[in-house]
Backbone as numpy.savetxt, mean C-alpha at the origin, in Angstrom:
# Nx Ny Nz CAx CAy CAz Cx Cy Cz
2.53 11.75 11.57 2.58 10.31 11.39 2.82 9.91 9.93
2.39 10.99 9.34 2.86 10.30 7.65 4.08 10.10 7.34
5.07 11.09 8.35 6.65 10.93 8.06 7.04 9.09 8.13
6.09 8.42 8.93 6.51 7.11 9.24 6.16 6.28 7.91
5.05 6.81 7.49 5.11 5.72 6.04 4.54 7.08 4.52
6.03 6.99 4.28 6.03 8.72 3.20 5.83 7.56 1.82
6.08 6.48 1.69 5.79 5.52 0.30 4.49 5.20 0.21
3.60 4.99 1.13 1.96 4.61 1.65 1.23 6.24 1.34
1.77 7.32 1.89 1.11 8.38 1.47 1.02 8.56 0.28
2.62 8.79 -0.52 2.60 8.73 -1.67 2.02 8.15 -2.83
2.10 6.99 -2.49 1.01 6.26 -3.73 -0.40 5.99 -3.32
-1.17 6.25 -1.96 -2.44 6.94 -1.90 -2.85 8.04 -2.70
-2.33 9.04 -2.76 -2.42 10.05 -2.88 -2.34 10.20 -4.59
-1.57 8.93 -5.34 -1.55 8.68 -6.93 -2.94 8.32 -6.97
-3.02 7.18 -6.79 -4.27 6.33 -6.77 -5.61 7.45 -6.44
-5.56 7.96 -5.42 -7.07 8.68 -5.39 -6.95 9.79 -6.16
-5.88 10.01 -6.94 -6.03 11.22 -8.20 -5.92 10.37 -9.28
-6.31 9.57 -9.65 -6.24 8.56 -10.84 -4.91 8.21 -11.33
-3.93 8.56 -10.95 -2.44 8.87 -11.54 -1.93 7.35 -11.47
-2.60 6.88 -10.49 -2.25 5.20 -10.45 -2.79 4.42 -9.98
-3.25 3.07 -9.96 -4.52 2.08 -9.94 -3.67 0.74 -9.14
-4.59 -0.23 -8.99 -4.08 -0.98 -8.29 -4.41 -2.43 -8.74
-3.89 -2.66 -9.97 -4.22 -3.47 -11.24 -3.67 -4.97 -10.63
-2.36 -4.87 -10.46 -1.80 -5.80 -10.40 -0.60 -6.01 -8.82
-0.07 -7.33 -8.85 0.85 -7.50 -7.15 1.54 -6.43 -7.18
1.93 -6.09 -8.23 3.45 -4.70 -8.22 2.85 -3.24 -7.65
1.06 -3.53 -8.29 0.82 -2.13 -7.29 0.80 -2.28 -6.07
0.22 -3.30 -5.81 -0.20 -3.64 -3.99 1.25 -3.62 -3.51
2.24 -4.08 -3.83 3.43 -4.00 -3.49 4.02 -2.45 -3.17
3.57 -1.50 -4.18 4.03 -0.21 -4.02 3.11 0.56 -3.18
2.11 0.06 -2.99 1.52 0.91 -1.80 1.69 0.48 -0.65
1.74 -1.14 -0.39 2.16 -1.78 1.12 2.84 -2.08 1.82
4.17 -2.24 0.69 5.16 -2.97 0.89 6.21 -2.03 1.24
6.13 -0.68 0.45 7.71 -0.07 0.32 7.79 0.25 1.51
7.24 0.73 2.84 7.70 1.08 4.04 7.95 0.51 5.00
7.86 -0.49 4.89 8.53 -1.87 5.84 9.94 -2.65 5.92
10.50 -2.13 6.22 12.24 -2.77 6.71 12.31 -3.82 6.37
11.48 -4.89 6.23 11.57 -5.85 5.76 11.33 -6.51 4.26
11.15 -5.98 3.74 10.81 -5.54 1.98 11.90 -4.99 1.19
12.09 -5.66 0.63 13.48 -5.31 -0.35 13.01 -5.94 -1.98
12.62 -5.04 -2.35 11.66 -5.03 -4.03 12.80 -5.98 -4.83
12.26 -7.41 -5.27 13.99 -8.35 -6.27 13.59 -9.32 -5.33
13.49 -9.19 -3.89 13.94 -10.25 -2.95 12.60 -11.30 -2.28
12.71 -12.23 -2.72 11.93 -12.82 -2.03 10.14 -12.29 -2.10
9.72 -11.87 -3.28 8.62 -11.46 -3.32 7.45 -12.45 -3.87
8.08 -14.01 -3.55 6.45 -14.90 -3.70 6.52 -15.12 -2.07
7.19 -14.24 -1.45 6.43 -14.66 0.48 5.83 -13.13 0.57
4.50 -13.57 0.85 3.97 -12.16 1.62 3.64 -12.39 2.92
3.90 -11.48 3.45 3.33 -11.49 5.13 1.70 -11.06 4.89
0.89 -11.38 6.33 0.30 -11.68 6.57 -0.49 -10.35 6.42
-0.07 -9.20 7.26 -0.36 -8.12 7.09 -0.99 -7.47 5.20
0.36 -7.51 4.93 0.14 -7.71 3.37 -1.52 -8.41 2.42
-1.02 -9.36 2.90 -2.54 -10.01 2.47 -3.59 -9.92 3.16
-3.67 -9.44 4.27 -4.87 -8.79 4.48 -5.47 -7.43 4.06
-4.37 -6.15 3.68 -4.60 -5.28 3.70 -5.02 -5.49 2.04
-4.20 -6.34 1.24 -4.86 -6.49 -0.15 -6.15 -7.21 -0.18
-6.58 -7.73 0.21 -7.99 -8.41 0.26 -8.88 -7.19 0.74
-8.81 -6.45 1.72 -9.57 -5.68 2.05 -9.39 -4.06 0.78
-8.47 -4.01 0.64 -8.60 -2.77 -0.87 -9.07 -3.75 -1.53
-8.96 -5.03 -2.46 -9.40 -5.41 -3.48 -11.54 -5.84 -3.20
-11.70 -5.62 -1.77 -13.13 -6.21 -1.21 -14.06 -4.32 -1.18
-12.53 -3.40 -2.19 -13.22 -1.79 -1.76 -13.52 -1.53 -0.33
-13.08 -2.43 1.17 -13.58 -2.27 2.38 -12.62 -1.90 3.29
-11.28 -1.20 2.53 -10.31 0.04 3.32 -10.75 1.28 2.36
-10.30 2.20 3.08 -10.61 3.35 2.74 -9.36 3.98 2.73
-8.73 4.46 1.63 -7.70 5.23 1.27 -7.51 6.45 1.99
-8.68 7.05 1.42 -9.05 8.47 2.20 -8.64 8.95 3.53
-9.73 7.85 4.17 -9.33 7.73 5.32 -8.39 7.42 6.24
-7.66 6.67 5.32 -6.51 6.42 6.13 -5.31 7.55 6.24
-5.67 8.25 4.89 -4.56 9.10 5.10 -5.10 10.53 5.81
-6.25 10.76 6.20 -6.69 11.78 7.01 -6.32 11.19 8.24
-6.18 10.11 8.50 -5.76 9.71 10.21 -3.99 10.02 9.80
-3.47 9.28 8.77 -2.11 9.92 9.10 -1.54 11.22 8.95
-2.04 12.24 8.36 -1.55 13.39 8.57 -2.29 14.38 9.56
């Protein structure tokens, strides 16, 4: 299942080795955004979907779990 989102693994996998943080929209963007067909980084990035802003509220509330998520996807 990770083959389905290889940009979401990837920058999990920064982030829980300190290599990258989640400071600002451009990170939340690079961990949420890049695997969605509908996301084109330049375009239209003051609309977020819904998804989006939930999944950032819940990393920024520490109440997703990185970890975990990527032990369910691989």
């Amino acid at each position: 299942m990770s083959d389905d989102f290889p940009a979401f693994v990837k920058r999990a996998r920064e982030i829980l080795r300190g290599e990258a943080g989640l400071e600002d929209i451009e990170d939340f963007r690079a961990l949420l955004c890049a695997d969605c067909a509908f996301y084109h980084h330049g375009e239209e990035e003051n609309e977020e979907c819904g998804s989006f802003l939930l999944l950032k509220a819940l990393l920024e509330k520490d109440a997703f779990d990185l970890e975990g998520a990527l032990r369910e996807l691989e």
